[in-house]
ROSE-4610 file (N, C-alpha, C; in Angstrom, 1 decimal, always signed):
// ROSE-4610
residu = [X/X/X/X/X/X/X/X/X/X/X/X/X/X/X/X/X/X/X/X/X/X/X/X/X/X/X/X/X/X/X/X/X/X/X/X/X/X/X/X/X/X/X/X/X/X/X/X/X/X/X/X/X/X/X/X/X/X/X/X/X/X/X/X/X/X/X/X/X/X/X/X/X/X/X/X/X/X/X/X/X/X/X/X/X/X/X/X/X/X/X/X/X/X/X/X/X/X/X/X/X/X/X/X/X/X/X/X/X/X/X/X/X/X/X/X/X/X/X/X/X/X/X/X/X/X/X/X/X/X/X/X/X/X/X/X/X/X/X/X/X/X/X/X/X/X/X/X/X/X/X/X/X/X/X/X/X/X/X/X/X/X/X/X/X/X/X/X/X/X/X/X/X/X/X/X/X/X/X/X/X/X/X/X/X/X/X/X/X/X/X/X/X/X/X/X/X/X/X/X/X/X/X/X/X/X/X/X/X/X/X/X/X/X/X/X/X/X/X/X/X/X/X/X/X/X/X/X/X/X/X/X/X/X/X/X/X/X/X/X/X/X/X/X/X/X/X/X/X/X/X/X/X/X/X/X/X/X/X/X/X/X/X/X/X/X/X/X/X/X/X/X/X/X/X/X/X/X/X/X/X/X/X/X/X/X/X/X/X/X/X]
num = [1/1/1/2/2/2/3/3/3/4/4/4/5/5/5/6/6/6/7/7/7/8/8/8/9/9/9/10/10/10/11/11/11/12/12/12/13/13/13/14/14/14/15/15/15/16/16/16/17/17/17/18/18/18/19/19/19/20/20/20/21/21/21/22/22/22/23/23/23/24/24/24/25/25/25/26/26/26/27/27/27/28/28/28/29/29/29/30/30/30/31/31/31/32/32/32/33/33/33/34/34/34/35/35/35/36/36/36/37/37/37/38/38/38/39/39/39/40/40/40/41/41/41/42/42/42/43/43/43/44/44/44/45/45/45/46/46/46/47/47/47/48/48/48/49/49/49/50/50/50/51/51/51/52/52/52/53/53/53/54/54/54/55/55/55/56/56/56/57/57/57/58/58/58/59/59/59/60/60/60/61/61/61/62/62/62/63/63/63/64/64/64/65/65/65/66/66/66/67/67/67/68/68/68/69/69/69/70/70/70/71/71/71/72/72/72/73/73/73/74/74/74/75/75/75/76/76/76/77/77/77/78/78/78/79/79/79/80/80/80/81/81/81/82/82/82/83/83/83/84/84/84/85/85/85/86/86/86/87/87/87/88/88/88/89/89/89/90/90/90/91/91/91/92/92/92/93/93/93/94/94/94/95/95/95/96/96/96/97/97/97]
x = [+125.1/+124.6/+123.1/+122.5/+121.2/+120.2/+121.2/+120.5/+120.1/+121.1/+120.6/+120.1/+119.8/+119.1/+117.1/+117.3/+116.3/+115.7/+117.0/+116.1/+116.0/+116.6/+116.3/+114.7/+114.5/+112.9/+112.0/+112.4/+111.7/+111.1/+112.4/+112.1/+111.1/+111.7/+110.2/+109.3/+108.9/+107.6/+107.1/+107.3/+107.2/+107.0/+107.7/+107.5/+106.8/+106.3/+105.0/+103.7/+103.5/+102.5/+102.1/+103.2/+103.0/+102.1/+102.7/+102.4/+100.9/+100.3/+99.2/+98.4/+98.4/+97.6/+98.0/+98.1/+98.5/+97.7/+96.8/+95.9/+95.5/+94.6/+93.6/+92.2/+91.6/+90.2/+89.0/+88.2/+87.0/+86.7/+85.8/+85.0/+83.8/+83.6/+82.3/+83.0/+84.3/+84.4/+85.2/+85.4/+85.7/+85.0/+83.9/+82.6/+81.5/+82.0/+81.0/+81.7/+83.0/+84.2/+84.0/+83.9/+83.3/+82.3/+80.8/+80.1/+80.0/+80.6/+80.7/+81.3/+82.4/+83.3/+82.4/+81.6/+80.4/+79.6/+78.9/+78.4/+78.3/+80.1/+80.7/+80.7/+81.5/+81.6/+80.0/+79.6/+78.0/+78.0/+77.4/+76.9/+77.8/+79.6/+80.2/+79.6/+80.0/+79.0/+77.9/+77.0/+75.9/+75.8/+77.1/+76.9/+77.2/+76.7/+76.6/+78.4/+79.0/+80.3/+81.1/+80.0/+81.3/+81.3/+80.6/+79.9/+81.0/+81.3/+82.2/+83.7/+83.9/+85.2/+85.4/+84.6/+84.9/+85.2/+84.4/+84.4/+85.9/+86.1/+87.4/+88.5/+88.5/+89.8/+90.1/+88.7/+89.1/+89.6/+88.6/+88.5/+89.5/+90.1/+91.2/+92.4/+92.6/+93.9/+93.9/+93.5/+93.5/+93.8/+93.0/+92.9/+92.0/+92.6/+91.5/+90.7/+89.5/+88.8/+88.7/+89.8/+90.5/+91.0/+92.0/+92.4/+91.5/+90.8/+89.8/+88.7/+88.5/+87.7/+88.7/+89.9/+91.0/+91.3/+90.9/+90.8/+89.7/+88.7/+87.2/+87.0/+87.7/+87.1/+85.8/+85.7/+84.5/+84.8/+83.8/+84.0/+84.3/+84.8/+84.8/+83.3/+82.3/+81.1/+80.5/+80.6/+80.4/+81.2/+81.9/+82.8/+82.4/+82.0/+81.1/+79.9/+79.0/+78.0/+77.8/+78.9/+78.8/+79.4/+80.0/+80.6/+79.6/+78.8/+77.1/+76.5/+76.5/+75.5/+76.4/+77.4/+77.6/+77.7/+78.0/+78.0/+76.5/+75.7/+74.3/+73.7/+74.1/+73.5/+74.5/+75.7/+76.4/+75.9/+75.5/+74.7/+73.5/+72.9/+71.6/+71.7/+72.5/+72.7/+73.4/+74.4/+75.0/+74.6/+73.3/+72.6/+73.5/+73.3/+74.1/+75.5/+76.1/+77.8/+77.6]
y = [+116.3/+115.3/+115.2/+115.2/+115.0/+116.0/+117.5/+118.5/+118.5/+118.1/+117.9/+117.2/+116.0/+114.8/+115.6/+116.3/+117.0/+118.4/+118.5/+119.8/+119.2/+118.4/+117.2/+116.8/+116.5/+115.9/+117.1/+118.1/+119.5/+119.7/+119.5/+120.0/+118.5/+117.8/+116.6/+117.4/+117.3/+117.3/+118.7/+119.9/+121.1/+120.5/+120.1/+119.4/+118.6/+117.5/+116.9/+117.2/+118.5/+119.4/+120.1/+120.5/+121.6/+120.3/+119.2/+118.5/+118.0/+117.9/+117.7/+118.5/+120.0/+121.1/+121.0/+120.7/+120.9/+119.6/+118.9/+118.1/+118.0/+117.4/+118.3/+117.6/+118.4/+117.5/+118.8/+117.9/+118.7/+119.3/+121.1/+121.7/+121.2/+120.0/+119.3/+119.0/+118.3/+117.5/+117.8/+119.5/+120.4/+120.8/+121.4/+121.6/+121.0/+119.6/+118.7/+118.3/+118.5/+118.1/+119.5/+120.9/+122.1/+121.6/+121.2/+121.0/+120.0/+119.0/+117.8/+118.6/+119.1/+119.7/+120.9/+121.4/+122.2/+121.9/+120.6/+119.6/+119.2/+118.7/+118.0/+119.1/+119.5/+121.3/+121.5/+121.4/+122.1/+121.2/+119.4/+118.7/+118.3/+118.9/+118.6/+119.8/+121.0/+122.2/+121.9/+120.8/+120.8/+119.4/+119.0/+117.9/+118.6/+117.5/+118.6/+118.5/+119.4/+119.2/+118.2/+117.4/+116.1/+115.2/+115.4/+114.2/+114.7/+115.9/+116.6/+116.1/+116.3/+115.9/+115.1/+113.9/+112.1/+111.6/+112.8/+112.6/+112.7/+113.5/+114.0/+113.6/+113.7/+112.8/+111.7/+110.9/+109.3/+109.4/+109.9/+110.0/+110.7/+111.9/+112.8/+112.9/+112.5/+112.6/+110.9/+109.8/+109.0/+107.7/+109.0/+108.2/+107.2/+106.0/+105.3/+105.3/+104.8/+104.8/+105.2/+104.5/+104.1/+105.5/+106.3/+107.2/+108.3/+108.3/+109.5/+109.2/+108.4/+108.1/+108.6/+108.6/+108.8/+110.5/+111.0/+112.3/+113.4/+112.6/+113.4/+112.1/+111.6/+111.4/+110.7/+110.1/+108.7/+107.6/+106.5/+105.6/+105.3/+104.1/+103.9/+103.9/+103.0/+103.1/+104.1/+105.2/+106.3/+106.9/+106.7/+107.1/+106.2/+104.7/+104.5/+104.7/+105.5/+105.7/+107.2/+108.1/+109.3/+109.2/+108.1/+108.3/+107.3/+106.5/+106.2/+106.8/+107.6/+109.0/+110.1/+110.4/+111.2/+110.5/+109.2/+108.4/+108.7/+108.4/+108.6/+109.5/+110.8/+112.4/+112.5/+111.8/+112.6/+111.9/+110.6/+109.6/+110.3/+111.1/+111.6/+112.9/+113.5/+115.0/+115.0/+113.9/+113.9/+112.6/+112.8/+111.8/+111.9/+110.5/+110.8/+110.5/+109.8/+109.4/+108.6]
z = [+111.7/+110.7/+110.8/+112.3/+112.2/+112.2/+111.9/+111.6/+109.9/+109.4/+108.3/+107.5/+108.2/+108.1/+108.1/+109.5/+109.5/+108.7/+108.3/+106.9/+106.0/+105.5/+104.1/+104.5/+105.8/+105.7/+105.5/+106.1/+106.0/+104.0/+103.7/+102.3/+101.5/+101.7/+101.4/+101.5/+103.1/+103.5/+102.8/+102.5/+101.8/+100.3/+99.8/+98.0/+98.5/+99.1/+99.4/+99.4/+100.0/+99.9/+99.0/+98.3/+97.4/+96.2/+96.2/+95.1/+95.2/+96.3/+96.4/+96.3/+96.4/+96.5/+94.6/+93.9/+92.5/+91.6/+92.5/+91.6/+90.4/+89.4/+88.9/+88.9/+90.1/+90.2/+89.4/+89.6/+89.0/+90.3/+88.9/+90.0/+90.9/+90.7/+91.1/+92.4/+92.4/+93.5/+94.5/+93.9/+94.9/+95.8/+95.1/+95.5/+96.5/+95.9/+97.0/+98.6/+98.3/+99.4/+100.0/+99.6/+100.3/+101.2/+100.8/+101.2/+102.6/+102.1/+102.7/+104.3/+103.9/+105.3/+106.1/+105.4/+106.1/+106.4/+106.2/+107.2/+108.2/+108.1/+109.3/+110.4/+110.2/+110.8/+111.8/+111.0/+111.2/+112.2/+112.3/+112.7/+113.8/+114.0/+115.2/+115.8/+115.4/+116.5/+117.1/+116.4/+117.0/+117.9/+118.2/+119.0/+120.9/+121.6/+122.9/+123.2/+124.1/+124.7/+124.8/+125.8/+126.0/+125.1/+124.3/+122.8/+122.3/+121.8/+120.9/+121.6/+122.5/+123.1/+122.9/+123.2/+123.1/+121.8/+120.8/+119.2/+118.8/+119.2/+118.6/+119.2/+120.5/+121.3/+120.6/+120.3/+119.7/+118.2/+117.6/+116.4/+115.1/+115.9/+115.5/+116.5/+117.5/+118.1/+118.1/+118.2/+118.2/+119.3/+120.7/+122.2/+122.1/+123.0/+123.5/+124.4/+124.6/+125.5/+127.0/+126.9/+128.6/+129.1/+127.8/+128.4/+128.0/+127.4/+127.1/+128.8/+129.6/+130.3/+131.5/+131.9/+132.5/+132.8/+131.2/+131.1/+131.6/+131.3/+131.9/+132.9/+133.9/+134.8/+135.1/+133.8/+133.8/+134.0/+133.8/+133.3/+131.7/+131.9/+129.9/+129.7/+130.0/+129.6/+129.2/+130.0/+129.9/+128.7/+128.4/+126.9/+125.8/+126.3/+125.1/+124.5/+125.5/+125.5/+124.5/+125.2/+124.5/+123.0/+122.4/+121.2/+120.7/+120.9/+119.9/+120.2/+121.0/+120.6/+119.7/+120.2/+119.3/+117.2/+117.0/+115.8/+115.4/+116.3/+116.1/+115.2/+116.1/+115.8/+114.5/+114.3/+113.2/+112.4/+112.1/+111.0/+110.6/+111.5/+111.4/+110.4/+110.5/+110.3/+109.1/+109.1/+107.6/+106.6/+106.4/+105.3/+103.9/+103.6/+102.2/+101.8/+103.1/+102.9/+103.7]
């Protein structure tokens, strides 16, 4: 029963997708959302290592402090420190949003 509970969600989540990739936005705001993501891109490469770690740990996996600080073996301070600098450099670099 809860195999098939589970390929029922499978097929959602597949028609979910498909339905969003099937928009209809303009070429502009495709274009600028290209853009936009070549930015970010750009401006996380150019952040230093552990700025980039701390960025992301928090930001995209959605650790806190505590354990991102637990992970590299800091303090939290020190994790707060590196994520306004890293907010910093990325405010700096991506003018305009």
């Amino acid at each position: 029963l809860y195999l098939n509970v589970i390929k029922a969600e499978k097929v959602r989540l597949k028609y979910a997708d498909s339905t969003l990739k099937t928009t209809n936005e303009s070429p502009e705001f495709i274009m600028e959302e290209n853009e936009f993501k070549q930015k970010l891109d750009n401006a996380l490469n150019d952040l230093p290592e552990n700025q980039r770690t701390t960025f992301l740990l928090n930001r995209i996996d959605g650790k806190k402090y505590a354990e991102i600080a637990e992970m590299e073996e800091v303090s939290i301070k020190a994790i707060e420190k590196r994520m306004h600098l890293a907010l910093k450099s990325l405010r700096e670099k991506i003018d305009g949003i």
